[in-house]
C-alpha positions as CSV (number, residue, x, y, z in Angstrom):
1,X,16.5,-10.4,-20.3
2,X,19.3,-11.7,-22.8
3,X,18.9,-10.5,-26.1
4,X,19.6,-13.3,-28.1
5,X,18.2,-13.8,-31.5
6,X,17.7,-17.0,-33.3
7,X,21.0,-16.8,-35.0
8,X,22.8,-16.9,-32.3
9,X,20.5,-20.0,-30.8
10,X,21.4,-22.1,-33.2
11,X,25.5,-21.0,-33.1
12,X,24.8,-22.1,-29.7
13,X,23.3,-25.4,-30.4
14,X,25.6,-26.4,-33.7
15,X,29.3,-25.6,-31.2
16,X,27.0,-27.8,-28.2
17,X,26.3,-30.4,-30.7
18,X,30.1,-30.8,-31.9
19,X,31.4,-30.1,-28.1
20,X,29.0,-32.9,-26.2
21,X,28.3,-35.1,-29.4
22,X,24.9,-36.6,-30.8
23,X,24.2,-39.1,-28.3
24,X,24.5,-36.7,-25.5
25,X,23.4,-33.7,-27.4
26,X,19.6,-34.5,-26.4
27,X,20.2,-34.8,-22.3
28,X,22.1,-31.9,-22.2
29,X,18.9,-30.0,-23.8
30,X,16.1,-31.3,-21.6
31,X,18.7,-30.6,-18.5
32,X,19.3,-26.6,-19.9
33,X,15.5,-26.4,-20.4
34,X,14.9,-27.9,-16.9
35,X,16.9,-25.5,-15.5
36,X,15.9,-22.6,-17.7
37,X,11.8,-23.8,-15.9
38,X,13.1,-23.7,-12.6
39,X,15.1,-20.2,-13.0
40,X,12.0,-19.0,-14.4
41,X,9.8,-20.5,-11.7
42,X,11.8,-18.9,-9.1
43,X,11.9,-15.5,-11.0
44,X,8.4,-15.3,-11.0
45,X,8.3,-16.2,-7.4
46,X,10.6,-13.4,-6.9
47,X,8.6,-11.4,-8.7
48,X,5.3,-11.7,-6.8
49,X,6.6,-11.8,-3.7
50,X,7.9,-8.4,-4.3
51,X,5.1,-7.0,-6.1
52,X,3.1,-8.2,-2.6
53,X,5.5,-6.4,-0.3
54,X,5.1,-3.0,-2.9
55,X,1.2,-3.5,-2.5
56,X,1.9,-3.8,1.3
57,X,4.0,-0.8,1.7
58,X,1.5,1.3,-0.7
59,X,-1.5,-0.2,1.6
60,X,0.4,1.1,4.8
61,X,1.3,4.6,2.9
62,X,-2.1,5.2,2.2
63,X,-3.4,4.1,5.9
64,X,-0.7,6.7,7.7
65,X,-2.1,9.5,5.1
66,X,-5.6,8.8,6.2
67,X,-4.2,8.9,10.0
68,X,-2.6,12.4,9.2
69,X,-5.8,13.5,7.8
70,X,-8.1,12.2,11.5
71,X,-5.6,13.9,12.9
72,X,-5.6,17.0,11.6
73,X,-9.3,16.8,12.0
74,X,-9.0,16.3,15.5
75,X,-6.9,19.5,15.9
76,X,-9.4,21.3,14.1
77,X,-12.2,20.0,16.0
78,X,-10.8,20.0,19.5
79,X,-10.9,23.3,20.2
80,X,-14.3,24.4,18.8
81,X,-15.6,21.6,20.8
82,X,-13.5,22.8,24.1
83,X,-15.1,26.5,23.8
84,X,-18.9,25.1,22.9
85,X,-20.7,23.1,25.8
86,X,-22.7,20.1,24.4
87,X,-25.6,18.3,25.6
88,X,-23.8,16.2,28.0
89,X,-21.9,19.5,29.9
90,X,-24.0,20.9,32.5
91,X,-23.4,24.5,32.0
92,X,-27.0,26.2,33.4
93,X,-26.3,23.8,36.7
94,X,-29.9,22.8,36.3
95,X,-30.4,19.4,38.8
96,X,-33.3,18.5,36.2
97,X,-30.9,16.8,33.8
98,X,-29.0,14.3,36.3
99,X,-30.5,10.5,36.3
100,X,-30.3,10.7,40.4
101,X,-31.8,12.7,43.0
102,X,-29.7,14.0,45.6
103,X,-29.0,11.8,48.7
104,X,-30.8,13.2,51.8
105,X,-28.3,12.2,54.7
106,X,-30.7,12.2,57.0
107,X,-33.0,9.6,55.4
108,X,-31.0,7.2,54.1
109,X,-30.8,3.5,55.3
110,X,-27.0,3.8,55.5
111,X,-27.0,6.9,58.0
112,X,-30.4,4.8,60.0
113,X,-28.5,2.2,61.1
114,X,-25.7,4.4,62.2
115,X,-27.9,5.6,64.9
116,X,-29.2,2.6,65.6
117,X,-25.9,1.5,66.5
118,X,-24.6,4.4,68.1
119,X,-27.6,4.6,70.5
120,X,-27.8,1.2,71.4
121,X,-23.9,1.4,72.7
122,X,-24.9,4.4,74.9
């Protein structure tokens, strides 16, 4: 960050030492190198915090060029599927394929009682 050598360090520390004094010279160093920890705590924080958002914004990137690619797919696909009929599309109109028989009117339960209750008014 600073490119300070250790000359210049120990300029620093001799001008301190004159400026503060010897008594006080050794609070004001544990106080600077308290600080110096916490700036660097809170740098590092910084740090990962936005190395996590970049990893989140590459994660989504890569997710909406996958999406692109289904969907591209599904252009592709759609219309080839569209012109061809499948197993489930009943093309030949064969009855043989549906899971029910057709409902004879006649017969049923529903259209019995009908009549039964249209004769029994009469």
């Amino acid at each position: 960050m600073f490119e300070i050598g250790f000359q210049e360090i120990v300029l620093i520390a001799v001008i301190a030492l004159l400026v503060v004094g010897p008594q006080e010279f050794p609070t004001l160093v544990r106080n600077i190198g308290s600080w110096l920890g916490k700036i660097r705590q809170f740098m590092g924080a910084v740090k990962t915090e936005f190395d996590r958002e970049i990893n989140k914004a590459d994660e989504i990137k890569r997710l909406m060029t996958k999406e692109m690619e289904v969907a591209e797919l599904h252009k592709n696909i759609d219309p080839h599927r569209r012109a061809a009929p499948g197993p489930d599309d009943n093309a030949a109109g064969d009855d043989s394929e549906k899971p029910f028989p057709p409902v004879d009117d006649a017969n049923s339960p529903a259209s019995a009682t009908k009549q039964d209750h249209g004769s029994s008014q009469s």
